[in-house]
Backbone bond lengths (Angstrom), bond angles and torsions (degrees), N, CA, C in turn:
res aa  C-N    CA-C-N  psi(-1)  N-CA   C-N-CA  omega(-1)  CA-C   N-CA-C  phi
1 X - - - 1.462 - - 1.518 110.09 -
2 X 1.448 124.56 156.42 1.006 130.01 -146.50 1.301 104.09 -131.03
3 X 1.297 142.89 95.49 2.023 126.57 -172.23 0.803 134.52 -89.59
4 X 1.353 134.90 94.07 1.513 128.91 -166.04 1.269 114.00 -103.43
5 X 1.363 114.75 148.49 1.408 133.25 -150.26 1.901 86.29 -92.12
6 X 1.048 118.37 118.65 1.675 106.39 -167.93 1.824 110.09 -119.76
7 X 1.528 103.05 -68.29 1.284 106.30 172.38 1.595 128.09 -121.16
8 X 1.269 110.71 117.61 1.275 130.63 -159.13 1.751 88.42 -51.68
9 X 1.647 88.11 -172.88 1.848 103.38 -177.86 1.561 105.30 -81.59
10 X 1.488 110.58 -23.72 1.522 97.44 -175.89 1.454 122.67 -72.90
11 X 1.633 101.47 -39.12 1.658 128.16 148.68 1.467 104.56 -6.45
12 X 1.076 111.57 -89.84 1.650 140.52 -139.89 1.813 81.89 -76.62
13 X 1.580 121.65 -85.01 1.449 122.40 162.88 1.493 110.14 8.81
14 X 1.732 103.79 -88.25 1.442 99.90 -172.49 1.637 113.43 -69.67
15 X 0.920 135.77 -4.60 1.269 136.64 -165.50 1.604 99.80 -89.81
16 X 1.137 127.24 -54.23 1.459 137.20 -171.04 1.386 104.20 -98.29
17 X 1.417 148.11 35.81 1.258 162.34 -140.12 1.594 92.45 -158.64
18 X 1.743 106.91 -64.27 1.531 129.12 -162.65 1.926 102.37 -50.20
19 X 1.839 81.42 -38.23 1.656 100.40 -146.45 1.883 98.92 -84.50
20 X 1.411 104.00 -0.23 1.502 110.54 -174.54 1.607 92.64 -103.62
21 X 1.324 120.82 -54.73 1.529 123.59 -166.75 1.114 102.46 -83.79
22 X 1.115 128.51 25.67 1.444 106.71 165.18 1.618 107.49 -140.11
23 X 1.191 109.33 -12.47 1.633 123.57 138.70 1.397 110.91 -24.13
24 X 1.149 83.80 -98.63 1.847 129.89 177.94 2.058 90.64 -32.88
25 X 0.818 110.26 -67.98 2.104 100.12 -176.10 1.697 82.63 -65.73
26 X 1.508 139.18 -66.98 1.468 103.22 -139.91 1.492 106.79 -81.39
27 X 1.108 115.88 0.52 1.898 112.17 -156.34 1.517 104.76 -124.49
28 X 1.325 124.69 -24.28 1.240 120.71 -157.24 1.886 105.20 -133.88
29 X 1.128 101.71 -58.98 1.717 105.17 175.45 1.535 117.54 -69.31
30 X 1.078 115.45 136.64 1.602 118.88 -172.06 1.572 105.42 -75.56
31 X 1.337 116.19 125.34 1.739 107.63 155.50 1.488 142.59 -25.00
32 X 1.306 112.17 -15.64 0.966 135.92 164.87 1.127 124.70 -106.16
33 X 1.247 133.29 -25.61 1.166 116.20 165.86 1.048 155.25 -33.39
34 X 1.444 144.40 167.36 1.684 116.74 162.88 1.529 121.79 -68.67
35 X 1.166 82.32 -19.94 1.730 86.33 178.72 0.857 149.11 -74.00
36 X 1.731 109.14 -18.75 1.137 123.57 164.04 1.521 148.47 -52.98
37 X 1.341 97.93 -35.61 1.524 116.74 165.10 0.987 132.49 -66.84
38 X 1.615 119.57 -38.25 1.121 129.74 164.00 1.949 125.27 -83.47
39 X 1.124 104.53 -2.77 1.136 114.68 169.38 1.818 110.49 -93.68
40 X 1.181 117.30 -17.65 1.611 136.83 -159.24 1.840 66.98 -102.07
41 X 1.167 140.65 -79.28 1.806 133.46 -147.80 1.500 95.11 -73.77
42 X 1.680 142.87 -12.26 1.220 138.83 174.72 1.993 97.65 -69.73
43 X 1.277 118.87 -53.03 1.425 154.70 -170.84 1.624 83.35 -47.48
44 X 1.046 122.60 -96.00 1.456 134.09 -170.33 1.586 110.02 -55.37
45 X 1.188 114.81 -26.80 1.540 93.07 169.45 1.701 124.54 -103.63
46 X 0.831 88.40 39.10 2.205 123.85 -168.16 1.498 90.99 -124.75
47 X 1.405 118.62 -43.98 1.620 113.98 169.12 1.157 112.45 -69.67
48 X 1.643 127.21 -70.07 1.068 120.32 162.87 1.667 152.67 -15.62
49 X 1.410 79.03 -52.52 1.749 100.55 154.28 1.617 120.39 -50.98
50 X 1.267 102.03 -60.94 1.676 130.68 -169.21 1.744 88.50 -71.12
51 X 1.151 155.84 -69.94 1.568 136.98 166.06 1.404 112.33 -24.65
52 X 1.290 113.71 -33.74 1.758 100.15 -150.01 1.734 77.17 -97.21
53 X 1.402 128.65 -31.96 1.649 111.41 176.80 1.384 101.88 -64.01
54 X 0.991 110.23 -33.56 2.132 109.03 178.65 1.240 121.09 -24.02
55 X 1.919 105.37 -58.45 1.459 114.09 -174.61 1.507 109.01 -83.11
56 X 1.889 115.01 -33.76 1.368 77.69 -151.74 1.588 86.75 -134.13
57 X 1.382 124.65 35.61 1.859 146.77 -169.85 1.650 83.24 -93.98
58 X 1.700 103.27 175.02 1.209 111.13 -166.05 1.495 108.17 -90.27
59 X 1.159 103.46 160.68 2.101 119.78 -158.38 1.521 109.37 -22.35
60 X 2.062 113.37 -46.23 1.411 106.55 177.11 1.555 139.52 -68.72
61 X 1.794 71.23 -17.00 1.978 93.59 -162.79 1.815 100.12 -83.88
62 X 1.481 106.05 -4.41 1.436 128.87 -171.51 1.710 108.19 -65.39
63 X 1.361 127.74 112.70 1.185 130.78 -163.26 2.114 92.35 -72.90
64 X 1.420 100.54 -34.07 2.055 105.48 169.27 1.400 113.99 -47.95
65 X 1.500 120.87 -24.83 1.262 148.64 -177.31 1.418 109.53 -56.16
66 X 1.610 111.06 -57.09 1.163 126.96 -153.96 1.634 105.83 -67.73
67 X 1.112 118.91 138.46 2.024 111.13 178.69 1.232 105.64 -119.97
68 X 1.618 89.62 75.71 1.525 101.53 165.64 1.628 113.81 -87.46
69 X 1.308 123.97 91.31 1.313 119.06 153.48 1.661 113.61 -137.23
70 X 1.405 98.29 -161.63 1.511 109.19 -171.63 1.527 112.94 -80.89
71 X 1.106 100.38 -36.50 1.635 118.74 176.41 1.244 114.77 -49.85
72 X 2.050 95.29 -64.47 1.744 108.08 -165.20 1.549 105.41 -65.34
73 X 1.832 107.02 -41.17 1.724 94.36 169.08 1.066 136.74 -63.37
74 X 1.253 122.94 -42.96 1.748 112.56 174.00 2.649 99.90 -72.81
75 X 0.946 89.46 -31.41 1.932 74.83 163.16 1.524 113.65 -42.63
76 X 1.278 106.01 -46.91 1.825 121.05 -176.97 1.295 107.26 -64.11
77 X 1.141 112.57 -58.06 1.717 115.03 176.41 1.528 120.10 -58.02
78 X 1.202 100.25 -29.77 1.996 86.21 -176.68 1.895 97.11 -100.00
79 X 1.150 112.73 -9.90 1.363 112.87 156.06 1.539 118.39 -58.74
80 X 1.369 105.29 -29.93 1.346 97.35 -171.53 1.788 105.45 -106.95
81 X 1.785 114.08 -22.51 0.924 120.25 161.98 1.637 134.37 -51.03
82 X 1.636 115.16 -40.08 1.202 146.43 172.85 1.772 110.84 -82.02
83 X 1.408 108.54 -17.37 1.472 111.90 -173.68 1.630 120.60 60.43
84 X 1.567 103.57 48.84 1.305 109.10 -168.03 1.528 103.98 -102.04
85 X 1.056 135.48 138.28 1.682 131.68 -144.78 1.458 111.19 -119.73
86 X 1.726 109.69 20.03 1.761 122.27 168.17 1.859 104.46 -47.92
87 X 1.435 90.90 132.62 1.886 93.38 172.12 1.469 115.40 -116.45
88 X 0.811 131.96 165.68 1.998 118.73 -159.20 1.653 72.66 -134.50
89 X 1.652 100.90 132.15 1.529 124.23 164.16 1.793 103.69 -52.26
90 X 1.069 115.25 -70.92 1.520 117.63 -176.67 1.890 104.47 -70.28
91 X 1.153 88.85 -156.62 1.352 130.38 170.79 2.015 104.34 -52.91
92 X 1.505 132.07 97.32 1.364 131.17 -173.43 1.693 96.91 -83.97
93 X 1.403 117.34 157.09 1.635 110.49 -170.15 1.005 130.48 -75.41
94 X 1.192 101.54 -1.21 2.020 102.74 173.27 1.455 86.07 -88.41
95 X 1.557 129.20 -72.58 1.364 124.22 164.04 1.764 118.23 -0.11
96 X 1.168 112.53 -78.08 1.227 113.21 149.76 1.614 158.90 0.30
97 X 1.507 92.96 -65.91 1.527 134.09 -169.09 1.847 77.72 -88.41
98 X 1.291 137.36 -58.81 1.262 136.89 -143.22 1.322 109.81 -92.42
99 X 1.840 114.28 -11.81 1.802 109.40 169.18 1.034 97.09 -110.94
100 X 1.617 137.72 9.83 1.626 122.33 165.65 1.560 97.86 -79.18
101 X 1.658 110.41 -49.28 1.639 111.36 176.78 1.296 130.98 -43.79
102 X 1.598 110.95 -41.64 1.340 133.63 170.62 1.770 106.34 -53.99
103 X 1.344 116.89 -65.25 1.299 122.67 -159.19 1.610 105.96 -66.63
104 X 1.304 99.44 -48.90 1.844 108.69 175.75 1.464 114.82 -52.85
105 X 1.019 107.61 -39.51 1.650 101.52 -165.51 1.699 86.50 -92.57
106 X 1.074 154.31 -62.65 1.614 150.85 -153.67 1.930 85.25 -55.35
107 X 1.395 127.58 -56.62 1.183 133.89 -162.98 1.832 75.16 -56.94
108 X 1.133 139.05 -84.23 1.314 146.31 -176.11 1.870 111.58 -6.78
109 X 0.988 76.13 -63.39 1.662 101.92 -168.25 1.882 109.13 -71.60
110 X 0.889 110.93 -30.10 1.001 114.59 174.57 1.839 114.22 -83.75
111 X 1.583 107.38 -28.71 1.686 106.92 168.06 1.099 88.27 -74.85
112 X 1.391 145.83 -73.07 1.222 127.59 -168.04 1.010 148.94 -46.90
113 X 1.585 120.68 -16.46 1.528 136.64 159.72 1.536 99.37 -71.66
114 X 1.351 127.27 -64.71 1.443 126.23 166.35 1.482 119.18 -12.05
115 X 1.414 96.80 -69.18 1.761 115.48 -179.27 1.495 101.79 -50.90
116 X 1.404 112.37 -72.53 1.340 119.53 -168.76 1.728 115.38 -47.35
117 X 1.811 123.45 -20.48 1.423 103.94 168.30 1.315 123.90 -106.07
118 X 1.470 97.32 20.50 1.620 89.17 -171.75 1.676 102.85 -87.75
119 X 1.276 110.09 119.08 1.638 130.46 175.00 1.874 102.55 80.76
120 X 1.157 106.67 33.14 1.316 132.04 175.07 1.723 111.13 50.98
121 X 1.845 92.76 35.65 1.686 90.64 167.42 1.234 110.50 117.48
122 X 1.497 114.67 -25.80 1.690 122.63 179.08 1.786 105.19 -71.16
123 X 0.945 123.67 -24.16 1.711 118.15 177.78 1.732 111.74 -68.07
124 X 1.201 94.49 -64.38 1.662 95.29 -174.88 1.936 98.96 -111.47
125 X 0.947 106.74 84.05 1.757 104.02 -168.46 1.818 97.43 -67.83
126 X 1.433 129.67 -3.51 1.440 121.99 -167.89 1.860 86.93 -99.39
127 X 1.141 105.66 -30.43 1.745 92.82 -177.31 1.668 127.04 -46.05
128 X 1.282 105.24 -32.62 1.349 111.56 -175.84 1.561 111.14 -88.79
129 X 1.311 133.84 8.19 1.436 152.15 144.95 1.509 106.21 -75.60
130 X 1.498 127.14 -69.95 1.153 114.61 164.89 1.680 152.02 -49.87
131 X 1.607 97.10 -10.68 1.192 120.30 -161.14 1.667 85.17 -85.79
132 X 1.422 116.64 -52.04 2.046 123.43 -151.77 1.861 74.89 -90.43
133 X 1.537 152.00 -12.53 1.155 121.46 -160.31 1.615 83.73 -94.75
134 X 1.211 110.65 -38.74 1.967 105.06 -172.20 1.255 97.66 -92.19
135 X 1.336 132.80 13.40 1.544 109.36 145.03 1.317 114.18 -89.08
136 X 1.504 124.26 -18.28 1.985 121.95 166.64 1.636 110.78 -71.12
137 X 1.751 96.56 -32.38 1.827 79.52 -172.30 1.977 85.58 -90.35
138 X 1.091 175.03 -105.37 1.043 147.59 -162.65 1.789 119.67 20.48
139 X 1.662 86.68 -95.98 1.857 91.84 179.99 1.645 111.99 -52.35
140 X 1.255 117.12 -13.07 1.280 103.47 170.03 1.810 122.69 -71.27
141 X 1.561 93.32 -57.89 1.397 116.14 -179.13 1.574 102.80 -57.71
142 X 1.328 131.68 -8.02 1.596 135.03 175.93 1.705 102.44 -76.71
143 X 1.407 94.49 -53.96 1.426 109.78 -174.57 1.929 114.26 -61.75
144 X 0.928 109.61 -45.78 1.891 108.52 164.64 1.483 99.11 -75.98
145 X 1.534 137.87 -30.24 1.262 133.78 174.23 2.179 96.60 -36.29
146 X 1.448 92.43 -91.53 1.594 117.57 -174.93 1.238 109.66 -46.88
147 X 1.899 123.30 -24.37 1.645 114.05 160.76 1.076 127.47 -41.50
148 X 1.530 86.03 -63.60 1.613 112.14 174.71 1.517 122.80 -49.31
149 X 0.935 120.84 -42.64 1.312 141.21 -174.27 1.685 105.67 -62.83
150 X 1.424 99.84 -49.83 1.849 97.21 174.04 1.794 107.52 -87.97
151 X 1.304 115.10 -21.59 1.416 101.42 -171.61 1.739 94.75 -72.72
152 X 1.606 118.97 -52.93 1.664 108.39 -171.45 1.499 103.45 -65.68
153 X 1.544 142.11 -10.96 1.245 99.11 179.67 1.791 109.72 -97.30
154 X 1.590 110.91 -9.42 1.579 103.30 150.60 1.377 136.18 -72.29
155 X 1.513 100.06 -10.92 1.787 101.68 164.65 1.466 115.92 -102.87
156 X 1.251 151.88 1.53 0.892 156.74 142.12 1.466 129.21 -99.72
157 X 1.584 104.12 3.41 1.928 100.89 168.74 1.086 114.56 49.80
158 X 2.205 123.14 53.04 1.006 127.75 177.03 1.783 91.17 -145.48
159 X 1.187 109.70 146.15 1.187 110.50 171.27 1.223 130.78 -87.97
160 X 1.045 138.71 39.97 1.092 147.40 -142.00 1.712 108.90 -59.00
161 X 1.619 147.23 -15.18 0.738 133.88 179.99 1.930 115.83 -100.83
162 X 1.240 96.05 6.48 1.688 142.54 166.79 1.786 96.07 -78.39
163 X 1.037 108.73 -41.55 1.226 98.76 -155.71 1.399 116.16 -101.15
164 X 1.418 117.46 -23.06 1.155 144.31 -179.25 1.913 98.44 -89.86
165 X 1.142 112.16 -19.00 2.119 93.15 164.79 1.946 86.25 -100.98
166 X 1.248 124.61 -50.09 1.253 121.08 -171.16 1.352 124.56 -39.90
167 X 1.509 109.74 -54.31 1.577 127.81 -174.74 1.002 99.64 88.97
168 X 1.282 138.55 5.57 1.218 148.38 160.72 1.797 142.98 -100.49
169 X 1.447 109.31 129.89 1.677 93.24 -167.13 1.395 101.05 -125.28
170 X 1.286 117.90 116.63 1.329 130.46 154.48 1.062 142.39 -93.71
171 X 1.546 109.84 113.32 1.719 120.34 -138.26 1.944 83.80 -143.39
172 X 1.677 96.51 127.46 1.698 113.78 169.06 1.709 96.82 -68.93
173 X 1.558 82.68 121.07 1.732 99.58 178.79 1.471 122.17 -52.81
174 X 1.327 128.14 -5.46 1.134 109.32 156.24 1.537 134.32 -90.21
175 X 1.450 111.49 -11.93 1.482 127.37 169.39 1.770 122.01 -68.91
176 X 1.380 102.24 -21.27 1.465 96.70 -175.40 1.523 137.76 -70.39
177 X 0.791 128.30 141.09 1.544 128.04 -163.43 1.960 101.41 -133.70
178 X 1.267 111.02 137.04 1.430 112.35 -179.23 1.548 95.92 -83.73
């Protein structure tokens, strides 16, 4: 096995921070509440944060990192089509494709809760439609998030949710892929 130093402390921090506050607004705090808003501006500036590690956070936390293309995604797919068991040190491109989706739309969702209370809805009256539609495609995209998350580390024999409190990824040296 092979150990790679993957996601720093800020990584993991905002990552399991994200995965509490945004719990906590969709599952537990009422829409109305007071709490909500300010738990929705904690949310977005945890994103905010997490952009500015993008450019200049360490190599994995590196948004340059990410292999988002056409190539590297369908590579992933017939990897997984063919049952070929390569593990990518960072971020793999569906991996990828699925925390740009994540981050964009929460950044989304969060202008849109914004929008939607200012004058309790009479300014932008479409915000509060957009606000409950990107909170379904959200909790959805969480839910293939954490699929995903257990199906690649049983097809590639990496733990990946090991690795994400660890900061650490342990991957059999012949599977690894940068």
């Amino acid at each position: 096995m092979a150990r790679f130093p993957v996601w720093d402390p800020f990584i993991r921090l905002f990552h399991w921070s994200l995965v509490l506050l945004f719990a906590a607004n969709s599952f537990v705090i009422d829409p109305d509440s007071a709490l909500h808003a300010p738990i929705g501006y904690a949310i977005v500036a945890l994103i905010a944060l997490r952009l500015v590690w993008g450019l200049i956070g360490s190599p994995y936390a590196r948004f340059s990192s990410f292999p988002i293309s056409q190539s590297a995604i369908l590579s992933q797919i017939r990897d997984i089509a063919l049952s070929r068991r390569a593990a990518h040190c960072g971020h793999s491109p569906l991996g990828s494709v699925m925390i740009c989706n994540l981050l964009f739309c929460i950044l989304a969702l969060g202008g849109s809760g914004y929008l939607a209370s200012l004058s309790g809805g009479a300014v932008f009256p479409w915000a509060e439609d957009l606000h409950e539609f990107l909170v379904a495609w959200v909790q959805f995209s969480i839910v293939i998030h954490i699929g995903a998350v257990f199906f690649e580390s049983r097809r590639i024999g990496v733990d990946l949710i090991r690795a994400m409190m660890t900061g650490f990824k342990e991957i059999p040296r012949y599977r690894a892929k940068e």
